[in-house]
C-alpha positions in Angstrom: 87.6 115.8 109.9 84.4 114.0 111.0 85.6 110.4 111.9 88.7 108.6 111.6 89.6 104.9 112.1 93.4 104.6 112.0 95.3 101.6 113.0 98.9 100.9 113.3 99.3 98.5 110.4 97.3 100.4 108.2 98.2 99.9 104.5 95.4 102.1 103.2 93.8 104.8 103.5 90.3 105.8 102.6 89.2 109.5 102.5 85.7 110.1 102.1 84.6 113.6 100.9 81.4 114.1 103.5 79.1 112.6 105.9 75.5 111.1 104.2 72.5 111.4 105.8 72.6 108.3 107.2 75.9 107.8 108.2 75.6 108.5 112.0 79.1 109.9 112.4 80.4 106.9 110.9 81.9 107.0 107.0 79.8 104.4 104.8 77.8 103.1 108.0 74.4 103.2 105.9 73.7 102.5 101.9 76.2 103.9 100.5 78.4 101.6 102.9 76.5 98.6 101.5 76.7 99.6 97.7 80.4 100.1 98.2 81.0 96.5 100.2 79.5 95.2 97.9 80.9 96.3 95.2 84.5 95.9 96.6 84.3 92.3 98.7 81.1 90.8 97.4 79.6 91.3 100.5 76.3 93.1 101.9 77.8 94.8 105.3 78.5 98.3 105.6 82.0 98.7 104.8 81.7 101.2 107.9 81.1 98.3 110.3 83.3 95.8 108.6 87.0 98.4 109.2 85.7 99.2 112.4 84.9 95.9 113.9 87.5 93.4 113.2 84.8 90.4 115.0 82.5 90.7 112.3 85.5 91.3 109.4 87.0 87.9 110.2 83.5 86.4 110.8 83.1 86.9 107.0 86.8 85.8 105.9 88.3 89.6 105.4 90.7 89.7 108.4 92.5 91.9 106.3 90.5 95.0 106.5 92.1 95.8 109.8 94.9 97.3 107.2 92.5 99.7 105.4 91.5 103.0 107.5 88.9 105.6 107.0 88.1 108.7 107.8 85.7 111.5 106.4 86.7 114.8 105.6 83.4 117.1 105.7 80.4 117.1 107.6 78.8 118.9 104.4 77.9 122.3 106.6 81.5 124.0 106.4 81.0 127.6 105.7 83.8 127.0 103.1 82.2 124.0 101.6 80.2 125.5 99.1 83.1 126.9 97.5 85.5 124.2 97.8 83.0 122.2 95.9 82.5 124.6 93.5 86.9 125.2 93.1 86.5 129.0 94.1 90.2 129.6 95.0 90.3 132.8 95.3 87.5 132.8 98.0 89.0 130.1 99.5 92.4 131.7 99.8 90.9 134.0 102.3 88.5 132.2 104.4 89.8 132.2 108.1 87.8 128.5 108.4 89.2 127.2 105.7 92.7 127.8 106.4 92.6 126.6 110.1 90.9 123.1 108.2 94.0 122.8 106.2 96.2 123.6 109.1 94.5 121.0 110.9 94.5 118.8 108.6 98.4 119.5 107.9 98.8 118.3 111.2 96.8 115.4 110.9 99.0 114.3 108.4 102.4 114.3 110.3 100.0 112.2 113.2 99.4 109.6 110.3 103.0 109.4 109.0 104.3 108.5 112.7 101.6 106.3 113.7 101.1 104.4 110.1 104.1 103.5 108.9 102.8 100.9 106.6 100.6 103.2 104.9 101.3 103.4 100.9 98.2 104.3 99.8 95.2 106.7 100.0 92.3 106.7 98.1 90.6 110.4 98.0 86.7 110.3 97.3 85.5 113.6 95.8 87.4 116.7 94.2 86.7 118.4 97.7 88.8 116.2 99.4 91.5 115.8 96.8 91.8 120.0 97.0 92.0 120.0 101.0 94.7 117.3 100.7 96.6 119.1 98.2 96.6 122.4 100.3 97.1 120.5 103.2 100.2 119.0 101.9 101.4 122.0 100.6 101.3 123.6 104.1 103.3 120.4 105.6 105.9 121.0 102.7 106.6 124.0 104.5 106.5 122.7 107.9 107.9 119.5 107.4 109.2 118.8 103.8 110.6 115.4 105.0 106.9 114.3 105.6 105.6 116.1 102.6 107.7 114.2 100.5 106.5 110.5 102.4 103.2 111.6 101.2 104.2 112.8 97.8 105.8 109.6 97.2 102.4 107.1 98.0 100.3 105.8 95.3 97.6 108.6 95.6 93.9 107.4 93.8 91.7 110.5 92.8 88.4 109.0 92.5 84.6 110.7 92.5 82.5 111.2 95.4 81.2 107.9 97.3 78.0 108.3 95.5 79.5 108.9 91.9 82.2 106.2 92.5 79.2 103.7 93.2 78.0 104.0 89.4 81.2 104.8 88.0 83.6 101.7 86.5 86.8 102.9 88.2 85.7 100.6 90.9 87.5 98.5 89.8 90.9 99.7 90.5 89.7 100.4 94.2 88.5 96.8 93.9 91.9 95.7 92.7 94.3 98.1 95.2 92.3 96.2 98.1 93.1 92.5 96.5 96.8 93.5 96.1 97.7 95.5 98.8 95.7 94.0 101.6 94.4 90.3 100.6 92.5 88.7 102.8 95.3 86.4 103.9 97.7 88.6 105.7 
């Protein structure tokens, strides 16, 4: 994991696939932050700055995005990466990198369920991320089924990559799980 904004009364969670070039270490600090603002609040900051600076979130009227955290799963030079992106289980299955990733990851999960227990949703950009996540729960089913099954249990969104999701129409459900389950009035 790259970066990772996580508050207590998170409700979601997005999870970006990898760092852009211009993301600076922070997910959607730079275009693809602005396309995706503005796109989901009618607004031209980067959504980067607006979850991780509550000021300039309520300065615009979206107090509510203190309840949506993200955090981005690949810097994009993973020895694995390559093949993740390209589905190569079988490669995958013995990488050494790979597998301490999903351990780590596995971890990071049981971290999120004790700190967020609001959390009901998580949005997964790019199939990259959707096939850590899967591994990675499948790992915490055997450490921790109780947790595994928490997670199992969310409203999980598989959408495209950041820069696919900009042109695709299923914005619009991300558009809509962000009016329902964190409007701007809570």
């Amino acid at each position: 994991m790259v970066q990772l904004s996580l508050k207590r009364k998170m409700k979601v969670l997005f999870v970006m696939d990898r760092l852009q070039d211009d993301d600076f270490g922070v997910p959607l600090s730079g275009h693809l932050g602005l396309k995706l603002s503005h796109l989901l609040l009618k607004e031209s900051i980067p959504l980067g700055r607006l979850i991780h600076d509550q000021t300039v979130a309520e300065a615009i009227g979206h107090a509510y995005l203190k309840r949506i955290g993200v955090e981005t799963m690949f810097t994009g030079e993973e020895s694995y990466y390559p093949n993740l992106l390209r589905g190569n289980r079988q490669t995958l299955s013995t990488d050494e990198d790979y597998y301490k990733t999903v351990q780590r990851y596995a971890k990071h999960l049981l971290a999120v369920h004790s700190k967020c227990t609001k959390l009901h949703t998580i949005v997964l950009f790019g199939r990259s991320t959707q096939r850590l996540f899967s591994d990675a729960l499948i790992r915490l089913e055997e450490e921790n089924a109780h947790v595994a099954t928490t997670f199992q249990n969310m409203t999980i969104l598989k959408m495209p990559a950041v820069s696919r999701v900009i042109r695709d129409e299923r914005i619009q459900s991300i558009r809509q799980t962000v009016v329902e389950l964190a409007p701007s009035n809570s």
